[in-house]
C-alpha positions in Angstrom: -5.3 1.5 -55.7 -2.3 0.5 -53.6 -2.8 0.3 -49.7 -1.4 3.1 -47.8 1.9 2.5 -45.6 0.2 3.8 -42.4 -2.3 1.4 -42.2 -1.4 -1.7 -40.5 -4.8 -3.1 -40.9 -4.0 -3.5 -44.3 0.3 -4.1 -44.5 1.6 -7.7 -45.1 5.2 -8.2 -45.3 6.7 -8.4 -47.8 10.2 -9.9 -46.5 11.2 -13.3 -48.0 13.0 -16.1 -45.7 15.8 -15.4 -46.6 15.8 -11.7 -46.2 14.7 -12.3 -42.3 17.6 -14.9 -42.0 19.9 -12.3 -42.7 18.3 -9.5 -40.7 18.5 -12.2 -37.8 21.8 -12.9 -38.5 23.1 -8.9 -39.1 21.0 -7.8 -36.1 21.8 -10.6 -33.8 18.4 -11.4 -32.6 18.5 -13.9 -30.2 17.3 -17.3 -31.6 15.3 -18.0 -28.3 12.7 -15.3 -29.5 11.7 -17.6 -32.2 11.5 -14.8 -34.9 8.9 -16.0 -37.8 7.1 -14.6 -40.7 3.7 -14.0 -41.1 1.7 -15.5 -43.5 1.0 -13.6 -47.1 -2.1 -12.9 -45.8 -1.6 -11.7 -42.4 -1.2 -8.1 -41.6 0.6 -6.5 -38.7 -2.4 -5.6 -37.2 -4.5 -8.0 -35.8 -1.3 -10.6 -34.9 -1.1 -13.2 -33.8 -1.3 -13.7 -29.9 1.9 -14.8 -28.3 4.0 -13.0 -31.0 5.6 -8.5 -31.2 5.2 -7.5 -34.4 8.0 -5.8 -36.1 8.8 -3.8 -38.7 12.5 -4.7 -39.2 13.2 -0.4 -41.0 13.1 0.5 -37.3 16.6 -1.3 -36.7 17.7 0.2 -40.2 16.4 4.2 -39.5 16.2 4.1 -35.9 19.4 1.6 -34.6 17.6 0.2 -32.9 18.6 -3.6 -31.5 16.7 -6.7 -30.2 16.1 -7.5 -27.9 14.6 -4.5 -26.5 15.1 -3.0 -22.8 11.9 -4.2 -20.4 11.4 -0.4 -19.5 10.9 0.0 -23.5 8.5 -2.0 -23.8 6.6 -1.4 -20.9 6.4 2.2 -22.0 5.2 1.3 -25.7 2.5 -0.9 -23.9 1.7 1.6 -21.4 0.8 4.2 -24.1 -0.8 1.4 -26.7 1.3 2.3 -29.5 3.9 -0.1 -31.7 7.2 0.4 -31.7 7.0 1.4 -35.9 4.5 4.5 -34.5 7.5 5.8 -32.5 9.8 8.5 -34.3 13.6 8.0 -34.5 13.7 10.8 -32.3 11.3 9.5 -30.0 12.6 6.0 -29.4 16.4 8.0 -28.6 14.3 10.1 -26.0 13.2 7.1 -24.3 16.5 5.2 -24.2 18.4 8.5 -23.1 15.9 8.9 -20.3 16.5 5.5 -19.3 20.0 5.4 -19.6 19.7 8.7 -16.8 18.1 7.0 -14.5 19.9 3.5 -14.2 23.3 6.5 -13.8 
């Protein structure tokens, strides 16, 4: 039976080293955030302390860039949810809201 994509108790990555050099480089993620991958093993869900994990389709469907605005993330944490719960739609919402109020 093959593990369900919503279930981040049970999703590994399946990116090679390569693939996240290139997403690095394409996306121009800041080296200073030390981006790594996680083990075969590990899944998104526990992670590891210290470390956001990220599903790297949310830049591809969403546009989405790193790294993200505080007020972003502070509103993902307020609401305990991962950035790969958040729609498209969603995520657009939140930016255009916070775009309004810093005008």
């Amino acid at each position: 039976m093959a593990l369900g994509k919503d279930n981040m108790s049970e999703s590994v990555s399946v990116l090679t080293q390569r693939q996240l050099d290139k997403f690095v480089r394409d996306y121009r993620i800041p080296t200073d955030l030390r981006p790594v991958l996680p083990s075969k093993d590990e899944t998104i869900y526990l992670f590891r302390q210290g470390k956001f994990p990220f599903y790297t389709r949310v830049c591809n469907f969403a546009n989405y860039r790193v790294p993200f605005s505080r007020f972003l993330i502070r509103v993902l944490q307020f609401f305990w949810v991962h950035i790969s719960q958040v729609n498209p739609f969603g995520l657009s919402r939140i930016s255009h809201f916070e775009l309004s109020c810093h005008a």
